[in-house]
C-alpha positions as CSV (number, residue, x, y, z in Angstrom):
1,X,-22.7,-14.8,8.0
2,X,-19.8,-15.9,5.6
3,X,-18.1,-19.1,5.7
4,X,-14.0,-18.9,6.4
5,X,-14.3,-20.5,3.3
6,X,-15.6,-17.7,0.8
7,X,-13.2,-15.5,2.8
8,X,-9.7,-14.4,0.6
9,X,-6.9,-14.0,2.2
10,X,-3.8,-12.2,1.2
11,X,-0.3,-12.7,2.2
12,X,2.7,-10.9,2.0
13,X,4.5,-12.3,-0.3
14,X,7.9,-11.1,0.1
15,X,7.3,-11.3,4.3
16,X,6.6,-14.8,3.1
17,X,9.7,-14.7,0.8
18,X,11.5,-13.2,3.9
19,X,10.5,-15.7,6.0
20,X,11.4,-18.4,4.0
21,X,15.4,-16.8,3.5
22,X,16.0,-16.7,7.2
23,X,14.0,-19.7,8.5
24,X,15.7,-22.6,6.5
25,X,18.0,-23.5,4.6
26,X,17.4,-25.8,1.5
27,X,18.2,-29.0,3.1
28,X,15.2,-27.8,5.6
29,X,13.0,-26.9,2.9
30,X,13.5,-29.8,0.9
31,X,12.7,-32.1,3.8
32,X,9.5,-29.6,5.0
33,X,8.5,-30.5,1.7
34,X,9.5,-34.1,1.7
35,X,7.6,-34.9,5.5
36,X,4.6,-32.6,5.3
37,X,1.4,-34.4,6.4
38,X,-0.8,-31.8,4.7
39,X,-2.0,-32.9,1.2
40,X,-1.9,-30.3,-0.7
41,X,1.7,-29.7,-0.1
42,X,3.0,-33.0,-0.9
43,X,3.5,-32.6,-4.5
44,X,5.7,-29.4,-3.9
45,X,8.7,-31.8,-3.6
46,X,8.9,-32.6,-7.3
47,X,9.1,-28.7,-7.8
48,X,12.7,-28.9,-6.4
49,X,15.6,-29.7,-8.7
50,X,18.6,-31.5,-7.2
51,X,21.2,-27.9,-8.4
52,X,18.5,-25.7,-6.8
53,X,20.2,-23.6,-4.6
54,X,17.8,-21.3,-1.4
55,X,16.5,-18.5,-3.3
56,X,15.2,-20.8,-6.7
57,X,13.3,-23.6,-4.2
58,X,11.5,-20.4,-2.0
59,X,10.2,-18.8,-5.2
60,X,8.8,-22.2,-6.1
61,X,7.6,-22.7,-2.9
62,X,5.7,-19.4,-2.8
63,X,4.9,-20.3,-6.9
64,X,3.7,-23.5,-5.9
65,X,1.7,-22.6,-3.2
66,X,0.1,-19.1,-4.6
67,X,-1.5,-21.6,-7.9
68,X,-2.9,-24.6,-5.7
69,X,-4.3,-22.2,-2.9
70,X,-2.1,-23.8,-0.3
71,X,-0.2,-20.8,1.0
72,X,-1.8,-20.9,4.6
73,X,-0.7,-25.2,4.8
74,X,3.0,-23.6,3.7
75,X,3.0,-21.5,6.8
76,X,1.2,-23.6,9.2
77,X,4.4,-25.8,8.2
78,X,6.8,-23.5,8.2
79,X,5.4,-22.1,12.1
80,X,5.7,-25.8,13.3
81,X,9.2,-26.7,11.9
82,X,10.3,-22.9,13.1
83,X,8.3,-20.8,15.1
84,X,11.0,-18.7,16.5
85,X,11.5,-17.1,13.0
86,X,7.3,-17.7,12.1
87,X,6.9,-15.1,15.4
88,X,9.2,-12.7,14.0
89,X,7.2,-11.9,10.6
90,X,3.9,-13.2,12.2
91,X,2.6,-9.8,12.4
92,X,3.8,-8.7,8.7
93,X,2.6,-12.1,6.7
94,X,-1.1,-10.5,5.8
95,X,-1.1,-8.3,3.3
């Protein structure tokens, strides 16, 4: 019996990218960022420059969250601050 733990998961990264586009805009991203309760998203905030328009603060996001294993807290984040467009690319976010 494995632990979840040992278990790799792959995401889609452009579903994620995707999801990220048509979910929020980068007001909302900056202050997912800003508010999260999950640790190991709290330092993605200082990965956002003040000129950084949508598109720049997703890839960081995904950037950010692919090199500290966090990608799963992204979208558990993402699903509670928009799960109308989190149902949409549910099915498509595994890879």
């Amino acid at each position: 019996v494995e632990s979840t733990s040992e278990i790799e998961v792959t995401y889609n990264i452009a579903t994620v990218r995707d999801l990220l586009l048509a979910g929020f805009t980068g007001g909302d991203l900056r202050q997912l960022a800003l508010y999260t309760s999950r640790p190991a998203l709290k330092p993605l905030i200082h990965e956002f420059g003040s000129g950084d328009g949508l598109r720049t603060m997703v890839e960081k996001a995904i950037t950010f969250s692919q090199k500290q294993d966090c990608m799963a807290d992204l979208l558990a984040e993402v699903e509670a601050a928009n799960p109308r467009q989190y149902a949409r690319f549910e099915a498509r976010l595994l890879a």
